[in-house]
LORO-607359 format. One record per residue (C-alpha): residue in one letter; x, y, z. Coordinates in steps of 0.1 Angstrom, whole numbers, plus 2048, in hexadecimal, padded with zeros to 3 digits. Example, Ala and Ser with C-alpha at 12.3 -4.5 7.8 and 13.67 -1.06 7.14 Angstrom:
2
<rec><type>A</type><x>87B</x><y>7D3</y><z>84E</z></rec>
<rec><type>S</type><x>889</x><y>7F5</y><z>847</z></rec>
This chain:
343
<rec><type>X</type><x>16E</x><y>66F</y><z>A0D</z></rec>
<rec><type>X</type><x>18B</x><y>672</y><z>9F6</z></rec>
<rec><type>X</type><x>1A6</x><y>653</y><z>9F3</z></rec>
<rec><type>X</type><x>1C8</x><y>65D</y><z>9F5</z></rec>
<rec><type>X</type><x>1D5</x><y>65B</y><z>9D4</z></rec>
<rec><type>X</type><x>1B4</x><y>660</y><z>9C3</z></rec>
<rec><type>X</type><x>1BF</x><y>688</y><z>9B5</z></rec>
<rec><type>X</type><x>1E0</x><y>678</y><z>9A9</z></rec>
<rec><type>X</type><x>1C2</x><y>65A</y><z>997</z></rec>
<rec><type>X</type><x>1AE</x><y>672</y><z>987</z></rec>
<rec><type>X</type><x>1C8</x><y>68C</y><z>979</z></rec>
<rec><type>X</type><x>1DA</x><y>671</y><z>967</z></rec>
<rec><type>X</type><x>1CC</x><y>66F</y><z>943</z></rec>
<rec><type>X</type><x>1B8</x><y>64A</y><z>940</z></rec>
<rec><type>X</type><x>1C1</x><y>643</y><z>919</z></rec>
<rec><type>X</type><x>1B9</x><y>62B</y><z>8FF</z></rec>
<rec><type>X</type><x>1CE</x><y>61C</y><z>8EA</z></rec>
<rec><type>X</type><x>1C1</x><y>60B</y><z>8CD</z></rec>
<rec><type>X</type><x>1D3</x><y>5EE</y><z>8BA</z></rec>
<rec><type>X</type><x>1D2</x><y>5FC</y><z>892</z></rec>
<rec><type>X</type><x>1D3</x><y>5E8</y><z>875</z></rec>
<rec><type>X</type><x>1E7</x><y>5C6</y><z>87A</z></rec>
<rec><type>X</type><x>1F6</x><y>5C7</y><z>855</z></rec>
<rec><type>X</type><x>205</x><y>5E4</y><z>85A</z></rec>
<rec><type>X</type><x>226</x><y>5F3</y><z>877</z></rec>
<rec><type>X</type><x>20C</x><y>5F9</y><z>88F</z></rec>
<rec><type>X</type><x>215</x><y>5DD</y><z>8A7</z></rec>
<rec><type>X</type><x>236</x><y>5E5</y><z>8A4</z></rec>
<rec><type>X</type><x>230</x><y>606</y><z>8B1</z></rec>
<rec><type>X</type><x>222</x><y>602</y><z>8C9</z></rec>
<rec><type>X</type><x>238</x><y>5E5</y><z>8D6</z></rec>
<rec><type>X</type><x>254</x><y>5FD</y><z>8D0</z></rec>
<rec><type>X</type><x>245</x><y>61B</y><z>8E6</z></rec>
<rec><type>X</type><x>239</x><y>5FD</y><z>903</z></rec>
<rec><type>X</type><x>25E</x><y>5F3</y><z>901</z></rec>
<rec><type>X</type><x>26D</x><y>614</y><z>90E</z></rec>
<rec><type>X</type><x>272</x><y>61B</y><z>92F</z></rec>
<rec><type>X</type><x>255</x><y>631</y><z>931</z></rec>
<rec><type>X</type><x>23B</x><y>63E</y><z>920</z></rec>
<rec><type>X</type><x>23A</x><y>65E</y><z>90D</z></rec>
<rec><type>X</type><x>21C</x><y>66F</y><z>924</z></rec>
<rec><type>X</type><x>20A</x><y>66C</y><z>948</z></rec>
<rec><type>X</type><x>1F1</x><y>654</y><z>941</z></rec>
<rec><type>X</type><x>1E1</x><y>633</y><z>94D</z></rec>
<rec><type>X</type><x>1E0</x><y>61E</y><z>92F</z></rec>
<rec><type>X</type><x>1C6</x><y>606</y><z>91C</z></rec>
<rec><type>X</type><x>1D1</x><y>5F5</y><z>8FF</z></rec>
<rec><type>X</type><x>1B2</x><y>5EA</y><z>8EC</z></rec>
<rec><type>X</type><x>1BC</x><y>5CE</y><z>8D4</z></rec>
<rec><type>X</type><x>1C5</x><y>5A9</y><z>8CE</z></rec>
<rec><type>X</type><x>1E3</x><y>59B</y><z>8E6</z></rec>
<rec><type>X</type><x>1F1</x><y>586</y><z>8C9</z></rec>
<rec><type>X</type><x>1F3</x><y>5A3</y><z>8AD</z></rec>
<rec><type>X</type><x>20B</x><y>5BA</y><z>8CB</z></rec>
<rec><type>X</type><x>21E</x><y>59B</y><z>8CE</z></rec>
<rec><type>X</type><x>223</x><y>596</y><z>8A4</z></rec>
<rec><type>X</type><x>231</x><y>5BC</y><z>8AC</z></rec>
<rec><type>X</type><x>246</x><y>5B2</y><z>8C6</z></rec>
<rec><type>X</type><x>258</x><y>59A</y><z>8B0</z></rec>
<rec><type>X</type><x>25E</x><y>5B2</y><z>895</z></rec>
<rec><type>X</type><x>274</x><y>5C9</y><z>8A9</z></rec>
<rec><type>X</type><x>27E</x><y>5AD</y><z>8BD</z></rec>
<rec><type>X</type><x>271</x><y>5B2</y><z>8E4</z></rec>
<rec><type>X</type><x>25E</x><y>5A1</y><z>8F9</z></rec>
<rec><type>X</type><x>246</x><y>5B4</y><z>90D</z></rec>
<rec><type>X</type><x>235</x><y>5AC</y><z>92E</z></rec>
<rec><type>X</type><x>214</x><y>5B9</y><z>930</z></rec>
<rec><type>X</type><x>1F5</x><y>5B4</y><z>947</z></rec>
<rec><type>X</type><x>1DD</x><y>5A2</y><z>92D</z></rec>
<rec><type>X</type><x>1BA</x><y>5A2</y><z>938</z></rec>
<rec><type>X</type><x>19C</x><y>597</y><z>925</z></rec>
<rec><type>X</type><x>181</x><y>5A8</y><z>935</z></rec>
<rec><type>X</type><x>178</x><y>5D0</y><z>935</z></rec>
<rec><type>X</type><x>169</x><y>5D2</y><z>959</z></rec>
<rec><type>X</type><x>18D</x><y>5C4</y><z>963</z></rec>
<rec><type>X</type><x>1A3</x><y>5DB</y><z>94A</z></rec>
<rec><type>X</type><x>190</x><y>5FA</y><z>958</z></rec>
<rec><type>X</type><x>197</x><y>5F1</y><z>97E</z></rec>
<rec><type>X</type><x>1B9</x><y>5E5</y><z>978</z></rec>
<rec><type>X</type><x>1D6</x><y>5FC</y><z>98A</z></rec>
<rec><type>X</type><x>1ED</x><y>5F5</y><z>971</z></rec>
<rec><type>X</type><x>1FF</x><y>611</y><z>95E</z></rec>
<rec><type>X</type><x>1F5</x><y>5FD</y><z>941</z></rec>
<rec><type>X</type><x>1DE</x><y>5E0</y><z>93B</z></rec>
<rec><type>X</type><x>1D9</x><y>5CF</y><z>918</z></rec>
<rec><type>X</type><x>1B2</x><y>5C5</y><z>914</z></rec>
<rec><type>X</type><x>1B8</x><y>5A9</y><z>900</z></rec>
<rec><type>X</type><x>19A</x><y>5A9</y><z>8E4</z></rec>
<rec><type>X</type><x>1A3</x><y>584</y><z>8D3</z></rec>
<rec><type>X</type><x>193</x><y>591</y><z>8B6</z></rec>
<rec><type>X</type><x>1AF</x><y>58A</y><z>89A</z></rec>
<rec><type>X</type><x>1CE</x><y>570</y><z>897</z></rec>
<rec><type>X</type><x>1EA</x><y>581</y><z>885</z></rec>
<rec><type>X</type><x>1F4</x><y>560</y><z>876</z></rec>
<rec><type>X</type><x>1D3</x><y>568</y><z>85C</z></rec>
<rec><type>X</type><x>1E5</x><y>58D</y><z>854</z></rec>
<rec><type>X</type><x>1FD</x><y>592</y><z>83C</z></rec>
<rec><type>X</type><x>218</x><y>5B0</y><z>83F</z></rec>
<rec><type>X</type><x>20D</x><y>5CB</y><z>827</z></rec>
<rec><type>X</type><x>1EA</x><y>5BA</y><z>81D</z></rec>
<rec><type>X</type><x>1C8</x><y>5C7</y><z>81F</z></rec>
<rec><type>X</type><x>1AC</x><y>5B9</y><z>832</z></rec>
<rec><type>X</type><x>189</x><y>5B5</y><z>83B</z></rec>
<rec><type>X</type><x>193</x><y>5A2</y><z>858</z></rec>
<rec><type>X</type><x>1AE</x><y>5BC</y><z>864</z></rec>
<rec><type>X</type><x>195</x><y>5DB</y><z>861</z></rec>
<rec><type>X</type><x>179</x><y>5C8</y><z>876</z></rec>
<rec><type>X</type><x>191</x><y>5BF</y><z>88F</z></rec>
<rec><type>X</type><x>19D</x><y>5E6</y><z>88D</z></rec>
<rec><type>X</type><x>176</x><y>5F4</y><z>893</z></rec>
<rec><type>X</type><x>16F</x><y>5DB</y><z>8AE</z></rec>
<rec><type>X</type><x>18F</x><y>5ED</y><z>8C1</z></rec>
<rec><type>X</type><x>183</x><y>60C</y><z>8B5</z></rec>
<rec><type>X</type><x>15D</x><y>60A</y><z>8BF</z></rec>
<rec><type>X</type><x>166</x><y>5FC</y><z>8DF</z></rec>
<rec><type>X</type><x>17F</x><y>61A</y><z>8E7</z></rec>
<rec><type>X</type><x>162</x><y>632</y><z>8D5</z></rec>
<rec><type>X</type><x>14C</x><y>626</y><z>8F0</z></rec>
<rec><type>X</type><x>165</x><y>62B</y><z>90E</z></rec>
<rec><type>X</type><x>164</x><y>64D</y><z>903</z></rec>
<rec><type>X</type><x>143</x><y>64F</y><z>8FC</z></rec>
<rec><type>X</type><x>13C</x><y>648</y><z>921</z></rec>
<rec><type>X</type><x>15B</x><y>657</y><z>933</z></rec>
<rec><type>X</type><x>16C</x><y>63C</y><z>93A</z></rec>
<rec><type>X</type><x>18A</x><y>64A</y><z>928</z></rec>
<rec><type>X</type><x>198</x><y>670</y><z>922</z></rec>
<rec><type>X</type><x>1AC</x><y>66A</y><z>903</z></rec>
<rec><type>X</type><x>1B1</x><y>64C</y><z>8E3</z></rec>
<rec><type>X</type><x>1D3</x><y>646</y><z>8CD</z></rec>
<rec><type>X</type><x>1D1</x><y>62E</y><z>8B5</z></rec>
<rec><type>X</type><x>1EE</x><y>621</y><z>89F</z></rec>
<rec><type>X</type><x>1E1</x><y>626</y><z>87E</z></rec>
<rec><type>X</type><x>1C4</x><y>61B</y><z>869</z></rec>
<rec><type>X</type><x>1BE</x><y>611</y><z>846</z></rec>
<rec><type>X</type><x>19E</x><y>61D</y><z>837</z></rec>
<rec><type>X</type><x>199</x><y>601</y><z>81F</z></rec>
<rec><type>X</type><x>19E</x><y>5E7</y><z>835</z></rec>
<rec><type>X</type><x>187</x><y>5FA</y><z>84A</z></rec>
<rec><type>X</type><x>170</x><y>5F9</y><z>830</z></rec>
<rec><type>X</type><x>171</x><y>5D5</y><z>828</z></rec>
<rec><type>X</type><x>16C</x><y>5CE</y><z>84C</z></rec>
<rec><type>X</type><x>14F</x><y>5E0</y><z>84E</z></rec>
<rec><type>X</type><x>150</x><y>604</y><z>855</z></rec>
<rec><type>X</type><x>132</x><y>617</y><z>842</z></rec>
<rec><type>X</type><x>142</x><y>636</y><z>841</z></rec>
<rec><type>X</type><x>15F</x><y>648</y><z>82A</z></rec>
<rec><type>X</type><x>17B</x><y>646</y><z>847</z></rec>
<rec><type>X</type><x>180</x><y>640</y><z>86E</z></rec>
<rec><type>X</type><x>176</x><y>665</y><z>878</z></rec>
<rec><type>X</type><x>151</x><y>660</y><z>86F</z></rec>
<rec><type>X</type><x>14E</x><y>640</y><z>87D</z></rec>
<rec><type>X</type><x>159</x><y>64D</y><z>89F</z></rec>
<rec><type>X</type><x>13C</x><y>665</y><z>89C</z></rec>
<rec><type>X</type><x>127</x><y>64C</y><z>898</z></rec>
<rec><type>X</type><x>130</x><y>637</y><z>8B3</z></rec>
<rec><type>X</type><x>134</x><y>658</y><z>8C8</z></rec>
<rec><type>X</type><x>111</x><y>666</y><z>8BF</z></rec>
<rec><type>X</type><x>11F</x><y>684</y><z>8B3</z></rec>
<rec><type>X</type><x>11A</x><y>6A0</y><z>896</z></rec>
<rec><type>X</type><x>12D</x><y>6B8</y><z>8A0</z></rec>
<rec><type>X</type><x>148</x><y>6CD</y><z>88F</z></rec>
<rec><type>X</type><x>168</x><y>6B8</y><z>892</z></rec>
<rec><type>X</type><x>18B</x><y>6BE</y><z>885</z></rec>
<rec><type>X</type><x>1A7</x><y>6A5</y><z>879</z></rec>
<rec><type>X</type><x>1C8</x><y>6BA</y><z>87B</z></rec>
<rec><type>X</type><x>1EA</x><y>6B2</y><z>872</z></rec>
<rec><type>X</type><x>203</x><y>6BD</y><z>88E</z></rec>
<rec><type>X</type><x>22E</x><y>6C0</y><z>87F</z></rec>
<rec><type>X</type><x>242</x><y>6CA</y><z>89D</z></rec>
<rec><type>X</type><x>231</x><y>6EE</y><z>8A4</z></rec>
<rec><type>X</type><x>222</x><y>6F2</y><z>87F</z></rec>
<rec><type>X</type><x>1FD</x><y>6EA</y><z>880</z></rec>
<rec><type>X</type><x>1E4</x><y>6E0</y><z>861</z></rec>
<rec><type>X</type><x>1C4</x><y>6E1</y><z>863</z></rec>
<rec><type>X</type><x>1A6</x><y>6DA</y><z>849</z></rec>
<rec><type>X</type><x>184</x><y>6E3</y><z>83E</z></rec>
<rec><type>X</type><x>17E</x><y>6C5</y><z>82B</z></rec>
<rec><type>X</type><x>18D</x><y>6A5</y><z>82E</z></rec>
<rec><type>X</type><x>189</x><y>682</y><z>81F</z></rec>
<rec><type>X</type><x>172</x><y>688</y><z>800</z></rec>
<rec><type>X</type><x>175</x><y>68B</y><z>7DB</z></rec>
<rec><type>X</type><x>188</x><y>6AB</y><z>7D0</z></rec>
<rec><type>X</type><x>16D</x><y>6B0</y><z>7B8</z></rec>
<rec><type>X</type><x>154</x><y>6B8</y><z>7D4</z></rec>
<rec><type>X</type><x>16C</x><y>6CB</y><z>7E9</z></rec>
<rec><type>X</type><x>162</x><y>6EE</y><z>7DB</z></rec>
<rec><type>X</type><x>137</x><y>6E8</y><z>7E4</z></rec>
<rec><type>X</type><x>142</x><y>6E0</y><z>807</z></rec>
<rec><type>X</type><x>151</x><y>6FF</y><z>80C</z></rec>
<rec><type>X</type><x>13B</x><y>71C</y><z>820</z></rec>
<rec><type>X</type><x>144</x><y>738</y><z>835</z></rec>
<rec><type>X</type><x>136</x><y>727</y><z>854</z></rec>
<rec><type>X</type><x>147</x><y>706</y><z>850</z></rec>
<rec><type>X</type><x>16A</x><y>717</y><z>84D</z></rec>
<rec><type>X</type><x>165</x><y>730</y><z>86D</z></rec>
<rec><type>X</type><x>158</x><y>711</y><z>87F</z></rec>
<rec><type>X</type><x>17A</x><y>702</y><z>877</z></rec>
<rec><type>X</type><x>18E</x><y>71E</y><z>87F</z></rec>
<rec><type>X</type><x>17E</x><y>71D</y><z>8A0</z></rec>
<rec><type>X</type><x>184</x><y>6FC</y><z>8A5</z></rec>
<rec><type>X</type><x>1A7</x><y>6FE</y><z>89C</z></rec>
<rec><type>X</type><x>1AA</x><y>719</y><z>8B6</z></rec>
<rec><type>X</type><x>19D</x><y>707</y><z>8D0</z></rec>
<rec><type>X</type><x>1AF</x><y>6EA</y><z>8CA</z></rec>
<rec><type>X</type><x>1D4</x><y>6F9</y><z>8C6</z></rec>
<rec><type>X</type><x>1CC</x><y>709</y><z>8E7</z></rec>
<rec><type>X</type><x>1C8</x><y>6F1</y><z>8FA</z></rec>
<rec><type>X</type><x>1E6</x><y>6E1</y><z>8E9</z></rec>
<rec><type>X</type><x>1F9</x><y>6FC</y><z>8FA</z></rec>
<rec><type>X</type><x>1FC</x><y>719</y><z>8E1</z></rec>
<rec><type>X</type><x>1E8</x><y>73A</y><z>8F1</z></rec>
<rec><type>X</type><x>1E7</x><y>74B</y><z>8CF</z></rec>
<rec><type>X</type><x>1E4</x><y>739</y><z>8B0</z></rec>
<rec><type>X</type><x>1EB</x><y>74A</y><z>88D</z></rec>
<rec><type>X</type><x>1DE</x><y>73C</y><z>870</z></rec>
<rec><type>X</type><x>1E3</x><y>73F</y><z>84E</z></rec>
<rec><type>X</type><x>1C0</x><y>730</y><z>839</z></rec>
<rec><type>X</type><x>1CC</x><y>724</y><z>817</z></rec>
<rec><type>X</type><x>1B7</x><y>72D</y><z>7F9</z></rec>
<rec><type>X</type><x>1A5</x><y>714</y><z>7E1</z></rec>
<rec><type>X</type><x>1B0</x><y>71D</y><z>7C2</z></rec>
<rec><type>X</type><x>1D4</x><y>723</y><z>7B1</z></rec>
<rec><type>X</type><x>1DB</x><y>74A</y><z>7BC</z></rec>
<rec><type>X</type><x>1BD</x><y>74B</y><z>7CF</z></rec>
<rec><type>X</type><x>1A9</x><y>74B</y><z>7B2</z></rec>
<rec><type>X</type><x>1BC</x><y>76A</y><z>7A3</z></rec>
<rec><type>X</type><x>19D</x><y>780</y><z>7A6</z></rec>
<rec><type>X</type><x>182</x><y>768</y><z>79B</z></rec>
<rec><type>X</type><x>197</x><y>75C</y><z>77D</z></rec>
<rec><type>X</type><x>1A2</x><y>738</y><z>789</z></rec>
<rec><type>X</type><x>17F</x><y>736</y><z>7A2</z></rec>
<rec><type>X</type><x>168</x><y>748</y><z>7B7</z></rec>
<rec><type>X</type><x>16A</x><y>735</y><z>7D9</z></rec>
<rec><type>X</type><x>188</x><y>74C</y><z>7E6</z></rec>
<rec><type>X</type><x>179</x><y>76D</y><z>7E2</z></rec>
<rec><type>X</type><x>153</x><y>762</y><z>7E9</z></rec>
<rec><type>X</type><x>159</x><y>74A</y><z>806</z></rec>
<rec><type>X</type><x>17C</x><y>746</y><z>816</z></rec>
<rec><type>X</type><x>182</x><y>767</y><z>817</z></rec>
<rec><type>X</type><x>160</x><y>775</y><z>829</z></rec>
<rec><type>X</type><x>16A</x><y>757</y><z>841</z></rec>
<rec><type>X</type><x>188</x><y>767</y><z>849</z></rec>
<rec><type>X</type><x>17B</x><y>784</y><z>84F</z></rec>
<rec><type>X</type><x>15F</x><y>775</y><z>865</z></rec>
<rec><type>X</type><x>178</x><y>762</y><z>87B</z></rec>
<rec><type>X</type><x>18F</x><y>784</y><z>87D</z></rec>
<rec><type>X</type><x>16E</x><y>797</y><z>88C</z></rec>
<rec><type>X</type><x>16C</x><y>778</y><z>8A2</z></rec>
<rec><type>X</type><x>191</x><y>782</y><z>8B3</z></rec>
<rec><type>X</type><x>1A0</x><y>767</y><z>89E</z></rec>
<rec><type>X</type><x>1C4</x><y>76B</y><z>895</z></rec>
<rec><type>X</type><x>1BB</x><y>762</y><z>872</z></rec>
<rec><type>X</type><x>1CD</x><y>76D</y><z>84E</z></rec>
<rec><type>X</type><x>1C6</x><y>765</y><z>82B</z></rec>
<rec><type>X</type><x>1B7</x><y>750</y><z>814</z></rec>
<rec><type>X</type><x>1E1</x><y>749</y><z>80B</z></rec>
<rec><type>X</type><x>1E7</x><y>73C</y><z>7E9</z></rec>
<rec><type>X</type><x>1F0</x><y>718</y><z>7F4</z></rec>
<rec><type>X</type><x>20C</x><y>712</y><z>7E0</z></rec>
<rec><type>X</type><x>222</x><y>72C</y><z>7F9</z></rec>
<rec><type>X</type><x>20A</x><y>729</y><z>81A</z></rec>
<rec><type>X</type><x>21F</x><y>714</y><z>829</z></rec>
<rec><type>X</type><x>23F</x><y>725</y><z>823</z></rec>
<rec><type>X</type><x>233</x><y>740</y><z>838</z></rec>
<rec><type>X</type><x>229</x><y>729</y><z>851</z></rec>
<rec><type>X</type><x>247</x><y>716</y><z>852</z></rec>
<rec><type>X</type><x>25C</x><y>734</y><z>858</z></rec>
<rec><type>X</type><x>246</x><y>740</y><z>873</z></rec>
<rec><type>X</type><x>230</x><y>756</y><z>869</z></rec>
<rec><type>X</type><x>212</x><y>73D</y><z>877</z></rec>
<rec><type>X</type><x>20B</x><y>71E</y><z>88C</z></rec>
<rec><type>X</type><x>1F3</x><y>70F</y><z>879</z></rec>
<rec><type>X</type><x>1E4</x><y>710</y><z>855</z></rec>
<rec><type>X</type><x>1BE</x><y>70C</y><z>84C</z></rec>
<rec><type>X</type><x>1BC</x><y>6FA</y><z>82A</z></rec>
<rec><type>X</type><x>19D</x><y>6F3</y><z>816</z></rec>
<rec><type>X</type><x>1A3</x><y>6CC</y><z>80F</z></rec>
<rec><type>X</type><x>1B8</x><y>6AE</y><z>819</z></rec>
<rec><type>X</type><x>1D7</x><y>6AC</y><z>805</z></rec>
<rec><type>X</type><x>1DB</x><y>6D1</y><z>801</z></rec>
<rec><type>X</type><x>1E7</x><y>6D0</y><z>826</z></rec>
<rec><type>X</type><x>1F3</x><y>6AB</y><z>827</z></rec>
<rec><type>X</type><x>20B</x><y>6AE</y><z>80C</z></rec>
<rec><type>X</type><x>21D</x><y>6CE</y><z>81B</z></rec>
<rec><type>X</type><x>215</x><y>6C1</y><z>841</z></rec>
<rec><type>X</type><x>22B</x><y>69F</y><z>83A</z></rec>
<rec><type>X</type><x>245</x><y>6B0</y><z>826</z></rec>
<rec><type>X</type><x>250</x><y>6C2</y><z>83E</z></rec>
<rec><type>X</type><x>250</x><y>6AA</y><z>85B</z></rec>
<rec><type>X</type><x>246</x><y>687</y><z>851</z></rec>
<rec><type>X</type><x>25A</x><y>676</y><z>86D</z></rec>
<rec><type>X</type><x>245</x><y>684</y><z>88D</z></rec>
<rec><type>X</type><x>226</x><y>691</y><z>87E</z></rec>
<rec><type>X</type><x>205</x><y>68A</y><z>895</z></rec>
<rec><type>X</type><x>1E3</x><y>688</y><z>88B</z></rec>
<rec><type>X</type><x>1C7</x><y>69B</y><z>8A2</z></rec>
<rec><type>X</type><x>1A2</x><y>693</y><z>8A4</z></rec>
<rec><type>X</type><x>193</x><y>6B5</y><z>8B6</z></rec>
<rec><type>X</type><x>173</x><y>6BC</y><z>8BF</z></rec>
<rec><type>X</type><x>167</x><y>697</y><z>8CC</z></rec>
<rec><type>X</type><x>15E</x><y>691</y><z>8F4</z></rec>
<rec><type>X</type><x>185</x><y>687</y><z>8F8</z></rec>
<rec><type>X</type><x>1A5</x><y>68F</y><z>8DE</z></rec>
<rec><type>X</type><x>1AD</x><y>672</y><z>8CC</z></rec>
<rec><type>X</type><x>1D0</x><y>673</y><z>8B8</z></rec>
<rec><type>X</type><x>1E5</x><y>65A</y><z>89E</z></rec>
<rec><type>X</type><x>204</x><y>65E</y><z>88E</z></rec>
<rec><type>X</type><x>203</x><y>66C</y><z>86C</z></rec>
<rec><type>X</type><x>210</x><y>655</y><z>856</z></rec>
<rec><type>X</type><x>1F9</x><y>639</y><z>855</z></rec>
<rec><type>X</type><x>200</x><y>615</y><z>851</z></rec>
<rec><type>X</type><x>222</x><y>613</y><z>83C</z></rec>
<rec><type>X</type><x>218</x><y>5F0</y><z>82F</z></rec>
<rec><type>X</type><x>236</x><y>5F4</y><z>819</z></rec>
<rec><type>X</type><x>24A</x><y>5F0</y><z>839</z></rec>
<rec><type>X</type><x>236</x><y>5DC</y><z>84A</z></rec>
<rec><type>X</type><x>248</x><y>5BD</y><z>860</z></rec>
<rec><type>X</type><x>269</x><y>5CC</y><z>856</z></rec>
<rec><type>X</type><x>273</x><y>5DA</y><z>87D</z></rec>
<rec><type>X</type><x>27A</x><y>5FE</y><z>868</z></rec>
<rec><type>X</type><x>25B</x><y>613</y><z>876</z></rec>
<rec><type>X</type><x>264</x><y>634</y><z>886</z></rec>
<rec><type>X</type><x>253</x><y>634</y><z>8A5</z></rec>
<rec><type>X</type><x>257</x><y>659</y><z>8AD</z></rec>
<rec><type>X</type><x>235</x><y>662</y><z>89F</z></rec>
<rec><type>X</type><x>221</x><y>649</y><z>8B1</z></rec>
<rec><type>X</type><x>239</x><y>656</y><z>8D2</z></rec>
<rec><type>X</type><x>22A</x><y>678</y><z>8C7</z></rec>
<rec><type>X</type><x>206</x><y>66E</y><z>8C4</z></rec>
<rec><type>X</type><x>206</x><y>65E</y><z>8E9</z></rec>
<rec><type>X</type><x>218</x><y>682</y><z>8F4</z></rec>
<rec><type>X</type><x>1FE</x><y>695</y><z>8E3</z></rec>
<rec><type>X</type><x>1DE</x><y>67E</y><z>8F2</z></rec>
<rec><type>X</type><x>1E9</x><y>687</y><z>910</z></rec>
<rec><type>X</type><x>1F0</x><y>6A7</y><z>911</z></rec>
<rec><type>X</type><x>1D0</x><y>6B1</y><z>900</z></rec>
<rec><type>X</type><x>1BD</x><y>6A0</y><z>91C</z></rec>
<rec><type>X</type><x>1CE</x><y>6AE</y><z>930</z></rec>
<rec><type>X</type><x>1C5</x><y>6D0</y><z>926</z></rec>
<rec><type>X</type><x>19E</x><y>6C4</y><z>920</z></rec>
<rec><type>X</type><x>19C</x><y>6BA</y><z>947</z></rec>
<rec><type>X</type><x>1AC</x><y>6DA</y><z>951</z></rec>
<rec><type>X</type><x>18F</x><y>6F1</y><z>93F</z></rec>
C-alpha cells in the first residue's frame, strides 16, 4: 500500500553533492548556494564531505550555516531533511593551504567521490555535482587513472561509451577525445568512436530538453586538411562519420574547419559542436561563456555535472568566486534526472 507522500518522495531527484578540492573556492560555493533561500533544483540533498572544510567556506564569504551533520550513511539516507551533510572527518582544513596542491586534499576528494560513485552504483542516488577537482592532487592522493572520469568507471564497473560535455547557456560542446596527449589524439580517431559520440550527444541534449539537436563536428586539421594537404583524418575518417550519423537520422554537418565552427554555432546555426580533442572545444566553449559554463558526464547509471572552471586556486580564500556556475551545475543535475526517470 502506497504512503501518502511517497509519489511526491520518489519524483524528487535524491542528489549527491560532493565536497571538491579544499585548496581551491569549492567550499565557498557551495556555502554560497546553501546560503540562499533555496536551492537551484527539486532535490533531496547529500553533501558528501568533511563538516570542517564547508565551515572554512563559510568563513570566506562570511555565513554561518545550519546544517543537519550526521556521521553515519544508514542515517544520512533515512533522514527527511531537504538536506543532510554526511560528515566524512576525513581532512582538517587547518593542514590545507589556499591555492596549494595536495596529496592529502585529492584522497580526501576520492574518498567523497568513491563513496558518492557507490550510491550510484547501487541506486541510492539519481544524480552527483561536485565542486571541482584537481587532477594532480588527485593523483598524488592516489587515483590510478589520467582524471576523475575514469575513475568513476572504475568504481561504477563500467566500459561503456561516456561523454564529458561542456554546456554555455544553449551552446553545447561535445568531444571525441578528451584528457590525453595531443600527439595521440589523431590514432584515437575511428569512424565508430565519433558516431558513438554523436549518438551520445544526441541522447544526452535530449533529455536536457532540446528535441532536435544540430551539430556542427569540427575537423582535425587546419582547413579540414585542405584535401589531404595538411592531413588525412578529415577526409578518411570524420567525414564517413558524418555521413554514417546522417544515414542514422542524425542532424549532423561537417567536418567544420575549427577555427570558424564555432562562429556558426554561436550565431545559431547549431546547438552543439562535436570536436576531435579537449582544448579545441574548451578554448572556444569558455570564451564565450566562462562565467556559467557546466560540465556534463553522460552516459553513466545517473548524470553527474561540475562547474567548468575548475579550482581557481588563484582566488582561492578571497570570497571572489562566482557561484553562478556551480548554481548551474545543481540546475542541470537535476533536470537531467529528471529526464532519465521519466524515460
Amino acid at each position: 500500500m502506497r504512503r501518502p507522500g511517497d509519489e511526491e518522495i520518489r519524483m524528487t531527484t535524491r542528489l549527491a553533492w560532493i565536497m571538491g578540492d579544499p585548496a581551491g573556492i569549492g567550499a565557498e560555493l557551495m556555502a554560497s548556494l546553501l546560503a540562499a533561500p533555496t536551492l537551484p533544483g527539486d532535490a533531496k540533498v547529500l553533501i558528501i564531505g568533511d563538516r570542517r572544510v564547508l565551515a572554512a567556506g563559510e568563513a570566506v564569504i562570511g555565513v554561518e550555516l545550519d546544517l543537519p551533520v550526521v556521521h553515519e550513511l544508514d542515517t544520512a539516507l533515512a533522514s527527511n531533511a531537504p538536506v543532510v551533510l554526511l560528515d566524512m572527518g576525513n581532512l582538517d582544513p587547518a593542514t590545507i593551504a589556499h591555492g596549494e596542491v595536495s596529496a592529502a586534499g585529492g584522497a580526501a576528494v576520492l574518498a567523497n567521490l568513491r563513496l558518492a560513485m557507490r550510491l550510484a552504483r547501487e541506486g541510492k542516488v539519481d544524480a552527483v555535482t561536485f565542486t571541482p577537482f584537481n587532477k594532480q592532487a588527485l593523483k598524488l592522493g592516489g587515483n590510478p587513472f589520467n582524471d576523475e572520469l575514469e575513475f568513476m568507471l572504475h568504481e561504477l564497473g563500467l566500459d561503456e561509451v561516456v561523454g564529458e560535455f561542456n554546456v554555455s547557456d544553449r551552446l553545447w560542446n561535445a568531444r571525441v577525445t578528451s584528457h590525453v596527449p595531443l600527439r595521440d589524439v589523431a590514432g584515437l580517431l575511428s569512424v565508430e568512436r565519433i558516431v558513438a559520440r554523436l549518438q551520445l550527444t544526441v541522447r544526452t541534449m535530449q533529455a536536457a530538453g532540446i528535441e532536435h539537436p544540430r551539430i556542427a563536428v569540427a575537423a582535425l586539421n587546419p582547413h579540414a586538411g585542405e584535401g589531404g594537404a595538411f592531413g588525412h583524418e578529415d577526409d578518411d575518417i570524420i567525414a564517413p562519420a558524418v555521413a554514417e550519423a546522417q544515414a542514422l537520422g542524425l542532424d549532423v554537418s561537417g567536418p567544420f574547419p575549427s577555427d570558424t565552427v564555432f562562429l556558426r554555432a554561436r550565431d545559431g546555426h547549431y546547438d552543439a559542436v562535436l570536436t576531435m580533442y579537449h582544448d579545441q572545444g574548451q578554448i572556444a566553449i569558455k570564451l564565450l561563456g566562462f562565467e556559467h559554463g557546466v560540465t556534463v558526464l553522460a552516459g553513466l547509471p545517473v548524470p553527474i555535472t561540475t562547474p567548468a572552471h575548475g579550482t581557481a586556486y588563484d582566488i582561492a580564500g578571497s570570497g571572489r568566486a562566482n557561484p553562478e556556475p556551480t548554481r548551474r551545475a545543481f540546475a542541470m543535475a537535476c533536470a537531467l534526472a529528471a529526464a532519465q526517470r521519466a524515460h
